[in-house]
Each structure stands twice: as structure tokens, then as C-alpha cells.
C-alpha positions in Angstrom: 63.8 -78.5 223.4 62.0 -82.0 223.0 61.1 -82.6 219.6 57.4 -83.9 218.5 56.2 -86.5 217.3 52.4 -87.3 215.5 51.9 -91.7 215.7 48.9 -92.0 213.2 47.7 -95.4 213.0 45.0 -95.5 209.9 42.4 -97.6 207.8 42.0 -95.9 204.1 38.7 -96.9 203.2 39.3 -94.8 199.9 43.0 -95.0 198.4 41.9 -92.5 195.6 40.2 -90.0 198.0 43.1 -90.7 200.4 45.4 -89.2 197.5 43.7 -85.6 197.8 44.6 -85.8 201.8 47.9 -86.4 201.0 47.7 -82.9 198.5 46.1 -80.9 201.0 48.2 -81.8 204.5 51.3 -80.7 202.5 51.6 -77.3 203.0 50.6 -77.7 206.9 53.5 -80.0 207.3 55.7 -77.5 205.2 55.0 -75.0 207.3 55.7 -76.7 210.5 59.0 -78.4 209.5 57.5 -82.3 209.6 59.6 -85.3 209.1 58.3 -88.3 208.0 60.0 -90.9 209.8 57.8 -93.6 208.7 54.5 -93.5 206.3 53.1 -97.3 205.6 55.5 -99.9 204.8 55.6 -103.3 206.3 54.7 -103.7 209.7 54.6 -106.6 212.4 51.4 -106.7 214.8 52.9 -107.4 218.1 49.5 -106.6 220.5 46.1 -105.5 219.8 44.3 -104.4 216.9 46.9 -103.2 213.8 46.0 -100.7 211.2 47.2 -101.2 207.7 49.3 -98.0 207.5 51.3 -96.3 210.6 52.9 -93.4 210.2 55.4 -91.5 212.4 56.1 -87.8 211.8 58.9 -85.7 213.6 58.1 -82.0 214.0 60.3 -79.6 216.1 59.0 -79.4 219.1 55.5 -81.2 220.6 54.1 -77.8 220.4 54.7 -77.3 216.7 53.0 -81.1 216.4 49.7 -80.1 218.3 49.9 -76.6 216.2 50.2 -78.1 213.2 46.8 -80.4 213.6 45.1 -77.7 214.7 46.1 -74.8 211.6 43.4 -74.3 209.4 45.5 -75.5 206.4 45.8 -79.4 208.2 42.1 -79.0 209.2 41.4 -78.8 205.8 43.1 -82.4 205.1 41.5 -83.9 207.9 38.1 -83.2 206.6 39.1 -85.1 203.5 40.9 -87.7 206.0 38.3 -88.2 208.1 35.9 -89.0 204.8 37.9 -91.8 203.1 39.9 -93.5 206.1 39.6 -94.3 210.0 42.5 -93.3 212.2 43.9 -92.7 215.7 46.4 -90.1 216.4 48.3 -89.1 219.4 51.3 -86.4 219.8 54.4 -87.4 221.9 57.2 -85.7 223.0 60.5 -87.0 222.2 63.4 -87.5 224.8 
């Protein structure tokens, strides 16, 4: 089975508020065996439009990646996300 993958790319317009999004997506990502492959750090702009902080997130299987957005316990952090930064993120299945 093809494993999953989020891409976030993401503005934080609050750092401190950000911090309580990081709190509350933890036990979604617990429960659906995420990997953090990549979570800010440095980053080249190639082409387009960058965001300051990309993050790449291996989950089982896609299926676990789009479950894992859509549990109540990640829709929790989102609300907080979605208040203190501006992102796009897509779900990919691996090869």
C-alpha cells in the first residue's frame, strides 16, 4: 500500500497562537501514525509564491492522511490554525 503524504505550505501570522496548534494536532497525528519528514527549516524558492514554513508529513497510507484532517481531534487544531496562520495543504500518495 502507497503511503501518504500531507505538503502544508504556511504563513503564521501568530507564532504564540501557532504554539497551541502545535498542542492540539498532536494526538490526531498520534493516532494516525504521522511522520514529520520536514517541518520549517531552510528552504530555497525555486517558482512561484514561497511560504515561510513547509512542512511534509508521512502517514501510512493516503487514506489515513485524508482521515487524519478530517477527525474531530485535527479539526480541533485547524480551528486554532486557521486563526493565527494562512496555509495551503494538499494530500499525495506516495510511489
Amino acid at each position: 500500500m502507497a503511503k501518504g503524504y500531507w505538503i502544508a505550505r504556511v504563513d503564521i501570522r501568530d507564532a504564540e497562537g501557532y504554539k497551541g496548534y502545535v498542542e492540539a494536532a498532536k494526538p490526531a497525528f498520534e493516532k494516525y501514525g504521522a511522520t514529520f519528514l520536514a517541518r520549517g527549516g531552510e528552504f530555497t524558492e525555486l517558482e512561484g509564491k514561497a511560504r515561510a514554513r513547509n512542512v511534509v508529513i508521512e502517514f501510512p497510507s493516503h487514506q489515513a492522511a485524508v482521515d487524519c484532517y478530517n477527525s474531530p481531534e485535527y479539526q480541533i487544531a485547524a480551528k486554532i490554525r486557521q486563526e493565527v496562520a494562512d496555509a495551503e495543504m494538499v494530500v499525495v500518495e506516495g510511489v
